[in-house]
C-alpha positions as CSV (number, residue, x, y, z in Angstrom):
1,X,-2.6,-2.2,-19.3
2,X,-3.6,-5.6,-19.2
3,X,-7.1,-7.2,-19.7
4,X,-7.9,-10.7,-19.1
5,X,-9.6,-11.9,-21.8
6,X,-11.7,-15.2,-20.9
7,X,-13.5,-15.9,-24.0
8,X,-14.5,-18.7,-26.3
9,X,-17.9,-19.7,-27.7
10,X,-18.4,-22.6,-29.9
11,X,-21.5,-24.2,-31.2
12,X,-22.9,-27.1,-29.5
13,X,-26.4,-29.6,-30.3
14,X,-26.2,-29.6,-26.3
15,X,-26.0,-26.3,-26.2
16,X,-27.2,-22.7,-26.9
17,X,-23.9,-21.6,-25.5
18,X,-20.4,-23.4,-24.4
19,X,-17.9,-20.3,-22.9
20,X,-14.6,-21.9,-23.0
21,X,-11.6,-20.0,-20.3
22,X,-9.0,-20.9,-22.7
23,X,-6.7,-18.0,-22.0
24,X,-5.5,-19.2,-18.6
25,X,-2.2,-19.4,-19.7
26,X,-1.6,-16.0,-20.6
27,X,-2.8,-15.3,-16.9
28,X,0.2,-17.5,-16.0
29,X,2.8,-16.1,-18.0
30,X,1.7,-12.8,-16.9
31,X,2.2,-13.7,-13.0
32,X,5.3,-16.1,-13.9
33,X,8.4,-13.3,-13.3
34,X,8.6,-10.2,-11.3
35,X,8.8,-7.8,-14.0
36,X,6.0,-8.5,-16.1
37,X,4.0,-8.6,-12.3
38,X,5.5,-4.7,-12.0
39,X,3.5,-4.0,-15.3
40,X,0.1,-5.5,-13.6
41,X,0.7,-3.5,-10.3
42,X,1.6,-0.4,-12.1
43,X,-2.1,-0.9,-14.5
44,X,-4.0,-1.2,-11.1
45,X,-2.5,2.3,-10.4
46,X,-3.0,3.5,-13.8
47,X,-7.2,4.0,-13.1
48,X,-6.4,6.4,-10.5
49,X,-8.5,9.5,-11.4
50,X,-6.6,12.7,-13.0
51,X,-8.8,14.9,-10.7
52,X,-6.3,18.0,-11.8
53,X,-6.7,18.3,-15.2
54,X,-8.3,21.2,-17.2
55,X,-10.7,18.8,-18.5
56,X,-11.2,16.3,-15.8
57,X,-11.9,18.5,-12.4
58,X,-15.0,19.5,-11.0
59,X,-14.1,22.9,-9.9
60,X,-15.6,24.3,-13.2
61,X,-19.2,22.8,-12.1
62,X,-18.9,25.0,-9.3
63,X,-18.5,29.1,-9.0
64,X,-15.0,29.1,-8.3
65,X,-13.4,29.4,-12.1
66,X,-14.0,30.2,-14.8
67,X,-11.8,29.2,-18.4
68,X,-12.9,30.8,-21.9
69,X,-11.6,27.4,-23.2
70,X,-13.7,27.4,-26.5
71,X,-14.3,23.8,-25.9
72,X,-16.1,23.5,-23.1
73,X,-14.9,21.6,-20.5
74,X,-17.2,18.6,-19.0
75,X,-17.7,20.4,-15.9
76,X,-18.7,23.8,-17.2
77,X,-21.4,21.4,-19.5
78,X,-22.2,19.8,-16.2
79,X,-22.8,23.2,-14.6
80,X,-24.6,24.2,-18.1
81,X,-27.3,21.3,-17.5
82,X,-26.0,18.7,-19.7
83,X,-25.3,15.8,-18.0
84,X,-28.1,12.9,-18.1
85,X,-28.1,9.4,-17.0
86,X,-27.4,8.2,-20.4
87,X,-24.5,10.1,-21.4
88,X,-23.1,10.7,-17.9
89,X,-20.3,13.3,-17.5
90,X,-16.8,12.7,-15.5
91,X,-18.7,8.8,-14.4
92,X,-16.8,6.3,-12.7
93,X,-19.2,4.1,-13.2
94,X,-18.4,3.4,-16.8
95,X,-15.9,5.8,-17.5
96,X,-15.6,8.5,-19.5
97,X,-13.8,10.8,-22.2
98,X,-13.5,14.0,-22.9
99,X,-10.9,15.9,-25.2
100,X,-8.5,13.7,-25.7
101,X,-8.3,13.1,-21.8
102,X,-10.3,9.3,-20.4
103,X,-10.9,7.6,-17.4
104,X,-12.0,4.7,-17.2
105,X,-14.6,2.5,-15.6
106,X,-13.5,1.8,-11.5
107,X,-15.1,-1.0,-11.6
108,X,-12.7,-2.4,-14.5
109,X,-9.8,-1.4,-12.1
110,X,-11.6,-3.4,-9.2
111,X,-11.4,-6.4,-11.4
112,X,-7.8,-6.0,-12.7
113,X,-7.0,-5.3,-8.7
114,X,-8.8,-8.6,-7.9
115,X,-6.6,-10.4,-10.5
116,X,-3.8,-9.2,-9.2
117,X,-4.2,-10.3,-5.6
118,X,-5.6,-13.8,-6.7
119,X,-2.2,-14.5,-8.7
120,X,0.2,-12.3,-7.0
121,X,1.8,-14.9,-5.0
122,X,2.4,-17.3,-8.1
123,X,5.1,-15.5,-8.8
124,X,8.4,-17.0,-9.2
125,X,11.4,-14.4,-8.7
126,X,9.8,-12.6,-5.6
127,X,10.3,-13.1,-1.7
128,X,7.1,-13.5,0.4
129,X,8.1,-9.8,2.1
130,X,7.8,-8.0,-2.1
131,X,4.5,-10.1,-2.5
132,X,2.5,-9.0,1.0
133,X,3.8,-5.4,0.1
134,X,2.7,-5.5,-3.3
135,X,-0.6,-7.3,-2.7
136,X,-0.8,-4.8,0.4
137,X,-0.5,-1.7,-1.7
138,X,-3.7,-3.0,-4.5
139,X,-5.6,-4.0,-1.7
140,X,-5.9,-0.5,-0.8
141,X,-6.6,0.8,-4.4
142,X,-9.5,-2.4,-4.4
143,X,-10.9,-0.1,-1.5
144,X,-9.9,3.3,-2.5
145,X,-11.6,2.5,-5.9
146,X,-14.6,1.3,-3.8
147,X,-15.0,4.7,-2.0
148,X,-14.3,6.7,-5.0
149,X,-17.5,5.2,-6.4
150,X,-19.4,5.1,-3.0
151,X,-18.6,8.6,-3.0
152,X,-20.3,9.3,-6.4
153,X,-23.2,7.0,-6.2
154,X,-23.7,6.3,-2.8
155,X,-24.8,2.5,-2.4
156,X,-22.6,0.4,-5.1
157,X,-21.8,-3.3,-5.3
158,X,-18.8,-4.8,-3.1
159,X,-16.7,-6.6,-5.5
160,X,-14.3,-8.0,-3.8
161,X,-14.0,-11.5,-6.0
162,X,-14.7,-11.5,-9.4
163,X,-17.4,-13.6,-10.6
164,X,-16.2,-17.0,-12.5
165,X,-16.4,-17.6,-16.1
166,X,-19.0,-20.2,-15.0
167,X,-21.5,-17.4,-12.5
168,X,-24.9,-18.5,-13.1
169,X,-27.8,-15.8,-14.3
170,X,-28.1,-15.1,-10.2
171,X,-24.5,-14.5,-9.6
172,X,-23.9,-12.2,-12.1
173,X,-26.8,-10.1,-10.9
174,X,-24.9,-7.9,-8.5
175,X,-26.9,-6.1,-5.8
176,X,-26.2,-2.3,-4.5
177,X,-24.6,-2.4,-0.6
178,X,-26.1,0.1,1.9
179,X,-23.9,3.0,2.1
180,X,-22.7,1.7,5.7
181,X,-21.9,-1.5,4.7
182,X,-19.3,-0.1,1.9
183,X,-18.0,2.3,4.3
184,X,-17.2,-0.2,6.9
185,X,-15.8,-2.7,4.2
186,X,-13.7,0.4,2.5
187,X,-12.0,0.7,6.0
188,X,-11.5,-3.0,7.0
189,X,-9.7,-3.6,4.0
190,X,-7.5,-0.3,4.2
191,X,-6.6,-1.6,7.9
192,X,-5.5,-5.0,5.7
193,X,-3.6,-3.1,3.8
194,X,-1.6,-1.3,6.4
195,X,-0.3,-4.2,8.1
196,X,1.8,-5.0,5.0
197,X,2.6,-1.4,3.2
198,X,6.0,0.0,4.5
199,X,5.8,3.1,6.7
200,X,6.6,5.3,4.1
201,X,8.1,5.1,0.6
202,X,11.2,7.9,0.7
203,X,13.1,6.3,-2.9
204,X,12.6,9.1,-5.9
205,X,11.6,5.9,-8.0
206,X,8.6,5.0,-5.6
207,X,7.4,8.4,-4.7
208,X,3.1,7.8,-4.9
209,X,3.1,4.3,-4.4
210,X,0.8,3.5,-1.2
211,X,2.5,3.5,2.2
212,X,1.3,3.5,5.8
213,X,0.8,7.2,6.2
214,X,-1.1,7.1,2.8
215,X,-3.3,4.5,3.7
216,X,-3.9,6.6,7.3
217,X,-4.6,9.6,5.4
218,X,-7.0,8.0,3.2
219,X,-8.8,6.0,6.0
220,X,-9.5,9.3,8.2
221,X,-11.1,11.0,4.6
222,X,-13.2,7.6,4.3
223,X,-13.8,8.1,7.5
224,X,-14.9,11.8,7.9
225,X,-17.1,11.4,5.0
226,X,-19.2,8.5,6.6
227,X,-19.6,11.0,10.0
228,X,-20.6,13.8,7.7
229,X,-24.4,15.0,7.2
230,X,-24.0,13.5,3.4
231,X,-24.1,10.5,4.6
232,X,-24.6,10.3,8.5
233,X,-28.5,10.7,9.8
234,X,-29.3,12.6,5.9
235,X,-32.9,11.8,6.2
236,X,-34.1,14.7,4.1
237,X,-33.0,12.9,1.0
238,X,-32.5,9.5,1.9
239,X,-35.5,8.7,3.8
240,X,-37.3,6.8,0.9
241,X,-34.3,5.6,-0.8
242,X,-34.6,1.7,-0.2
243,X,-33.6,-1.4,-1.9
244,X,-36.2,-4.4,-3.5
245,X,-37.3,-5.1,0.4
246,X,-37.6,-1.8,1.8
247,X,-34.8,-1.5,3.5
248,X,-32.9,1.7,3.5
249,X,-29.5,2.4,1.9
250,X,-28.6,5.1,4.1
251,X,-28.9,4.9,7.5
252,X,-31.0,7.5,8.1
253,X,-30.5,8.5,12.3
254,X,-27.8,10.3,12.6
255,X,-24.8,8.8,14.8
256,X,-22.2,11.4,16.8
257,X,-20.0,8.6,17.4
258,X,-19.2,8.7,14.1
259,X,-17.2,12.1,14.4
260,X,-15.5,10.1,17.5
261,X,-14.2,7.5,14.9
262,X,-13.0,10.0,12.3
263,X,-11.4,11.9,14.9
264,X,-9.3,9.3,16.5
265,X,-8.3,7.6,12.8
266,X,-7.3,11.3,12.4
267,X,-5.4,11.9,15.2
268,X,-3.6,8.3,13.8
269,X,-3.1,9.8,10.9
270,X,-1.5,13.2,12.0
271,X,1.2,11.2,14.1
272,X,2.0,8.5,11.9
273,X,2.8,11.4,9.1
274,X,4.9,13.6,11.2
275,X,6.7,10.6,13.0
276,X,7.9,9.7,9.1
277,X,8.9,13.4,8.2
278,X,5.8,15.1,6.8
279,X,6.3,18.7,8.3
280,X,4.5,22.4,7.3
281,X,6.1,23.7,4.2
282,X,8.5,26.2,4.2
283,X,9.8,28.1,1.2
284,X,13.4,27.7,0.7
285,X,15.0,28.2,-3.0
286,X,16.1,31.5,-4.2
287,X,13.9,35.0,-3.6
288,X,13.4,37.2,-7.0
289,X,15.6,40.0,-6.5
290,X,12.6,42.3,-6.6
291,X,12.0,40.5,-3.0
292,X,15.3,40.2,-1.5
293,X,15.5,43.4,0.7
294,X,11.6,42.4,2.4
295,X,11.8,38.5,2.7
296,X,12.8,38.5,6.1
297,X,8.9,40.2,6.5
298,X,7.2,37.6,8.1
299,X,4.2,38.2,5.8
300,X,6.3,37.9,3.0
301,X,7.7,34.7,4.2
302,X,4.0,33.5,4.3
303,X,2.9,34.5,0.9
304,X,5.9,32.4,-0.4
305,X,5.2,29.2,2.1
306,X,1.4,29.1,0.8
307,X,2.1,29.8,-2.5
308,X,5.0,27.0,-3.2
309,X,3.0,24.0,-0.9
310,X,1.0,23.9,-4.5
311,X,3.5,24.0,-6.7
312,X,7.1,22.5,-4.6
313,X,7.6,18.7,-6.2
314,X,7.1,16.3,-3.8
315,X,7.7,18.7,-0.9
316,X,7.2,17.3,2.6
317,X,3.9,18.5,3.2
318,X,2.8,16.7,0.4
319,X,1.6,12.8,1.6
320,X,0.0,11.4,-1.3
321,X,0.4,12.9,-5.4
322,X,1.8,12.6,-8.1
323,X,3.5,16.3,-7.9
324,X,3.1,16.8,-12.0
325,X,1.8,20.0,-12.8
326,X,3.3,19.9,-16.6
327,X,1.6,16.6,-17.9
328,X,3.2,15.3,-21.2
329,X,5.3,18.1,-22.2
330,X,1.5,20.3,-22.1
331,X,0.2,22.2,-19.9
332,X,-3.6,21.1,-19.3
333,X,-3.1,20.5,-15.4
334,X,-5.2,22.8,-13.9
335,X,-2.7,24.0,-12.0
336,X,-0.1,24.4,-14.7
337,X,-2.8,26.8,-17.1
338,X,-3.6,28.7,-13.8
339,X,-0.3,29.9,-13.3
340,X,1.2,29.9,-16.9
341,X,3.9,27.1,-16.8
342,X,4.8,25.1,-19.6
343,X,6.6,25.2,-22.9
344,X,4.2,27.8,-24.1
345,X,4.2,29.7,-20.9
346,X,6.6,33.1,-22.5
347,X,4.4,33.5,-25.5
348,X,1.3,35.1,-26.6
349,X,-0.7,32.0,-26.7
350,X,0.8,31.0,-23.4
351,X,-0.2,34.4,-21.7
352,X,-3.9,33.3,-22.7
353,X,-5.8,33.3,-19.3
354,X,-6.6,29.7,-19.5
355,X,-7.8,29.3,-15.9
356,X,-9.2,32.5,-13.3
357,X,-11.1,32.9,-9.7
358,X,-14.2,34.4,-10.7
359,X,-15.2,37.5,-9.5
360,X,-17.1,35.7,-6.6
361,X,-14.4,34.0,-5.6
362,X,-11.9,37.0,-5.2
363,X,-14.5,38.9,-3.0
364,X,-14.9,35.9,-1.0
365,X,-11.1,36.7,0.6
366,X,-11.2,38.1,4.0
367,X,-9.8,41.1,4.5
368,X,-6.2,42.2,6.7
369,X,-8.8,41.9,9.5
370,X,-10.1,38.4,8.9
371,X,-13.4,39.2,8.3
372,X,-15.4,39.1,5.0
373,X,-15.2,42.0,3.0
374,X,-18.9,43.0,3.8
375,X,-18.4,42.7,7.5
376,X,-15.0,44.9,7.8
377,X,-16.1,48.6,9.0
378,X,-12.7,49.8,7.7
379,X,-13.0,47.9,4.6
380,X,-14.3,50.3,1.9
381,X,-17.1,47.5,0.7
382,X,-19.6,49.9,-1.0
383,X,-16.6,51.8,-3.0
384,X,-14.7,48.4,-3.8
385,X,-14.8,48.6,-7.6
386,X,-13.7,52.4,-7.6
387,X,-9.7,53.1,-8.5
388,X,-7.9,54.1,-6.4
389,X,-3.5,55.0,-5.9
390,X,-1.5,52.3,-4.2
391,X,-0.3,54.0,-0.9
392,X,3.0,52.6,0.2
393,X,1.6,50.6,2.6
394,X,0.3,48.3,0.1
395,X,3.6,48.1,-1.2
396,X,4.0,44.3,-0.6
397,X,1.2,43.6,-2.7
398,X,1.2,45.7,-5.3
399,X,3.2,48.2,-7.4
400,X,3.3,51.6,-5.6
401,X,2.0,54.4,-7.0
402,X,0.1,52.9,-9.5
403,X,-3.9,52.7,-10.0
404,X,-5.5,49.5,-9.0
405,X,-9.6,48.8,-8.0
406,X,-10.2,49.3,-3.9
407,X,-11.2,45.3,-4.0
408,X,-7.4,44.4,-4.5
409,X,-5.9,46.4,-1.0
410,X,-6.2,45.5,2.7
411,X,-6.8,42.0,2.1
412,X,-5.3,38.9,3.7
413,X,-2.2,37.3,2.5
414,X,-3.9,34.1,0.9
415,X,-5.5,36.6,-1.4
416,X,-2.1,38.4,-2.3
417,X,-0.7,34.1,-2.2
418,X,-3.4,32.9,-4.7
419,X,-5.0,35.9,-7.0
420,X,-3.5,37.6,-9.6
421,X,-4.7,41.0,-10.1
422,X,-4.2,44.6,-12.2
423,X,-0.9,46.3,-11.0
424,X,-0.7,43.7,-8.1
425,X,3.3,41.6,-7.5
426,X,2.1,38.1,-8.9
427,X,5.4,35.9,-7.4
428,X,6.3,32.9,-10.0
């Protein structure tokens, strides 16, 4: 990490306050060589949110999982009714900390992003073409950073310099932007960006740094959410939300040419990642033996191709993440305690069912049909928590001849991909 510290009071009889910047030359020091500017580059990355972990995702203030973690998780509090404005849960804002897991404040990795572009180009040992690439690549987490907090609290400040050591009382008053305004400044600098990053990053060493079909990918989400009703013509919430002079911070009439924006930054998106090599996965390694005589099925083919996108490192239909599902020699990535992997993942305690689909969630599957459970005439819906025998048609799915609950048969393959059920194959 590193933290600019600007700081120095000393009495004066002129004075109430002096504040002194008498740290400037660890500033230069820091930006003098190319190595020690690899350590600031690499600290504007580090605020990038851990949205995956057990005790950092928001999937447990939803329906979809459940955990009987006995320490609850901030998102099951948050879904229990414990968050408040003065002891926020998950923020951005200020950051947070939960469990031995923090984040800290955006806003702080806005600043250190700032630095970084101010003083980048002091550096000695670097060519201009490492510095523009560089300075290109925390540009976009500047903006990235932005939407993430957009996305949270709607209308934020744009901080795009950071105030001097000398800001007057009026400076240092930041005011909330309207919700537009971010947007558009979220994607003007991400089209900054792009002009400098390298079409795409292919070394093992740089895997998830920020490269053009990144930045692409990023700008047509920035850009989908500004279309969406959240935020596009969402005058049922919105319509009174105004700053100090009335004016609104979200634009309240909705605007279709919106979707036409998103659409084409999409489009961009789609061909810039498949012209650099980002394809549909496909499953290649080594079958179980238990699957070796069906894998030519093409279902079976399919349950393995959804399954492994998740879980693959760094596969090529993967454009931006950090591919980790072990973090730190533990297992608390949410993906990692969902499927038992980790150092623990052969013992009792590892066996624990750290993470499941709730009940909800498993009915919400379509069935072989494609239609919801409740819909499907053949489906047996009213009878679907009676046990029944697995027929041999089911024998794909799950072990034949043994008793399993109607709700687990005739259902589509991302079910069969995804859920893990009594009797059924569960493919590791």
């Amino acid at each position: 990490m590193f933290t600019i510290l600007l700081a120095g009071m000393a009495a004066s009889c002129d004075s109430y306050l002096d504040i002194v910047p008498d740290k400037t030359q660890e500033l230069e020091l820091l930006f003098e060589r190319k190595d020690a500017s690899y350590k600031a580059l690499a600290t504007c990355y580090q605020y990038l949110p851990q949205d995956d972990g057990v005790y950092s995702t928001y999937a447990f203030a939803s329906d979809e999982l459940t955990t009987p973690i006995p320490q609850e998780t901030p998102g099951v509090e948050m879904m229990r009714g414990k968050q408040s404005s003065a002891s926020p849960l998950m923020g951005y804002w200020a950051g947070h900390y939960a469990h031995g897991r923090s984040q800290e404040s955006l806003f702080r990795a806005i600043r250190n992003c700032n630095i970084f572009i101010e003083n980048i180009d002091a550096v000695l040992d670097m060519t201009d073409n490492e510095k523009a690439t560089w300075k290109a690549e925390v540009v976009f987490l500047k903006a990235y950073y932005h939407f993430l907090l957009l996305r949270q609290y709607g209308p934020i400040p744009i901080v795009d310099r950071n105030l001097a050591i000398s800001a007057d009382v009026d400076e240092v008053r930041v005011r909330q932007h309207k919700v537009d305004d971010v947007f558009a400044y979220v994607v003007s600098k991400i089209d900054t960006a792009m002009m400098d990053l390298p079409e795409r990053y292919t070394n093992n060493n740089d895997l998830g740094r920020v490269d053009q079909v990144i930045a692409a990918a990023i700008k047509s989400r920035v850009l989908l959410y500004a279309a969406s009703p959240l935020y596009n013509g969402n005058s049922e919430f919105y319509e009174t939300f105004t700053n100090a002079e009335g004016e609104k911070f979200f634009n309240t009439e909705y605007d279709a040419e919106k979707w036409q924006v998103a659409a084409e930054a999409t489009k961009e998106a789609i061909d810039m990642a498949l012209a650099s090599g980002v394809e549909m996965y496909t499953y290649k390694d080594v079958v179980p033996g238990f699957d070796s005589a069906v894998y030519q099925a093409d279902e079976v083919k399919a349950l393995y191709d959804y399954r492994y996108m998740f879980t693959d490192k760094w596969n090529r239909e993967l454009i931006w993440g950090h591919s980790k599902p072990v973090d730190d020699g533990e297992w608390w990535t949410l993906q990692a305690a969902a499927m038992m992997i980790g150092p623990d993942a052969s013992s009792n305690y590892g066996a624990w069912q750290w993470v499941s689909p709730t009940l909800q969630m498993a009915e919400r599957y379509y069935t072989k049909n494609g239609l919801p459970i409740d819909e499907d005439l053949t489906f047996l819906y009213d009878r679907r928590y009676n046990l029944t025998v697995i027929p041999p048609a089911e024998a794909l799915h799950a072990q034949e001849g043994e008793v399993t609950a109607n709700l687990h048969l005739n259902r589509e393959p991302r079910f069969y991909a995804s859920v893990g059920f009594d009797r059924g194959i569960y493919r590791t």
